[in-house]
C-alpha positions as a LaTeX table, in Angstrom:
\begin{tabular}{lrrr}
\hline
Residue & $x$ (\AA) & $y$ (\AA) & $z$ (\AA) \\
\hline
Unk1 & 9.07 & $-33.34$ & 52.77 \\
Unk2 & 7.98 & $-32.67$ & 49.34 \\
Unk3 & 6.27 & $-35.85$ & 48.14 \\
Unk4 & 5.03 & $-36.27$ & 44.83 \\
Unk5 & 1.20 & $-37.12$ & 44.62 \\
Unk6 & 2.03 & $-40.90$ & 43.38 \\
Unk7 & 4.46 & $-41.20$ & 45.94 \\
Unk8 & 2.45 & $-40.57$ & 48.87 \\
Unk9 & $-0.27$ & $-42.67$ & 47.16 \\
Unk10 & 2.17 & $-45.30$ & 47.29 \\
Unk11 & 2.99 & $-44.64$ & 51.13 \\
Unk12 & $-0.62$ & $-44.77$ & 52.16 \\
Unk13 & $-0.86$ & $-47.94$ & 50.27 \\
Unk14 & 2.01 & $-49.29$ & 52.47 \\
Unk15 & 0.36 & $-48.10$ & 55.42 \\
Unk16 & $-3.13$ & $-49.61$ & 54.52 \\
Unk17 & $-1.22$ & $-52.89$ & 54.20 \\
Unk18 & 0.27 & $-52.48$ & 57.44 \\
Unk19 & $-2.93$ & $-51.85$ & 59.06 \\
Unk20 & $-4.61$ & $-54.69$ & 57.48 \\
Unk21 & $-1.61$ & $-56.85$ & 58.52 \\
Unk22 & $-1.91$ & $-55.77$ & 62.05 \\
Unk23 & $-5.72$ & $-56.35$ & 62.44 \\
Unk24 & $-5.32$ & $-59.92$ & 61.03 \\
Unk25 & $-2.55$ & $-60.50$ & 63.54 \\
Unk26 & $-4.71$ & $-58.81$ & 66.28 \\
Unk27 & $-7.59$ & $-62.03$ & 65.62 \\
Unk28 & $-4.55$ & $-64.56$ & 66.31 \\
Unk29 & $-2.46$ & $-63.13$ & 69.13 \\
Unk30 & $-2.12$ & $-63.92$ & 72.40 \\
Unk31 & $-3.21$ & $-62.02$ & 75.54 \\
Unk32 & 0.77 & $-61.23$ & 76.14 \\
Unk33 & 0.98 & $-60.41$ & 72.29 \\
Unk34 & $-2.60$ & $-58.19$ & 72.14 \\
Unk35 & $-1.56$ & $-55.22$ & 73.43 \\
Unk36 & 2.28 & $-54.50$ & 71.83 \\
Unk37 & 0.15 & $-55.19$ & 68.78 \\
Unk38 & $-2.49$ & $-52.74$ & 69.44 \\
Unk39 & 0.27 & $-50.34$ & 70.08 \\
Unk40 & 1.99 & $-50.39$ & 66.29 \\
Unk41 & $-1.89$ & $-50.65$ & 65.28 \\
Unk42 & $-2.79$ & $-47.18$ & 66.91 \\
Unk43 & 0.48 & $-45.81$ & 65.09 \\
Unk44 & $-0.33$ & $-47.96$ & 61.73 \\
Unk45 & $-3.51$ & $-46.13$ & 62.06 \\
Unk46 & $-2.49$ & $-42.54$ & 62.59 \\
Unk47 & 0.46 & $-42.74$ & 59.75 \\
Unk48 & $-2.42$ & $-43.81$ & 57.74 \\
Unk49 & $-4.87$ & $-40.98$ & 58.64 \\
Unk50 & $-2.32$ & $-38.48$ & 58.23 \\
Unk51 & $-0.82$ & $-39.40$ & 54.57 \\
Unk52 & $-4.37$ & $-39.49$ & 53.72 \\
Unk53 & $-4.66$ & $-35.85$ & 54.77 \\
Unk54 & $-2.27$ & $-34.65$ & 52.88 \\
Unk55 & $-3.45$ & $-36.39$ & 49.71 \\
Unk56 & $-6.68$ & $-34.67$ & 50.03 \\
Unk57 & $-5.12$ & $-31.56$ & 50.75 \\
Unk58 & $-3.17$ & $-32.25$ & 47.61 \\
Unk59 & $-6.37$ & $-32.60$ & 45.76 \\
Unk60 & $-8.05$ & $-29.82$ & 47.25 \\
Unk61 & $-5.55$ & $-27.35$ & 46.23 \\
Unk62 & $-5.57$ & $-28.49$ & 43.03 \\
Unk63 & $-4.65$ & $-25.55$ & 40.20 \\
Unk64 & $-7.43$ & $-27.01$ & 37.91 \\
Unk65 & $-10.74$ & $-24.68$ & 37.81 \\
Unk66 & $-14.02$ & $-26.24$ & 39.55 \\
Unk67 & $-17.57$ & $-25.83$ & 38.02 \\
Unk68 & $-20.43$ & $-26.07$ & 40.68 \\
\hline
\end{tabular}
């Protein structure tokens, strides 16, 4: 999978908007509702936490020279 930098920025936009989605639905649902929704919010979450790995691994490994 060999994502360009804007494109995964794009995807971890899309999956900040799907966790923001989910958390407003959480305040709303019902008690039969609350925990298939906490489900897809646990994965939401981890899809999230993992594109934004990779960006900052991106970053990290950058080719451009660091001054400290």
């Amino acid at each position: 999978m060999n994502h360009g930098l804007r494109d995964l920025a794009r995807e971890l936009y899309r999956a900040q908007q799907q966790v923001d989605r989910l958390e407003k639905l959480l305040l709303s649902a019902t008690p039969e509702e609350e925990m298939a929704i906490q489900n897809e919010l646990e994965e939401a979450r981890v899809e999230r936490r993992q594109l934004q790995k990779i960006i900052d691994g991106r970053k990290d490994s950058s080719p451009l020279p660091r001054k400290f």
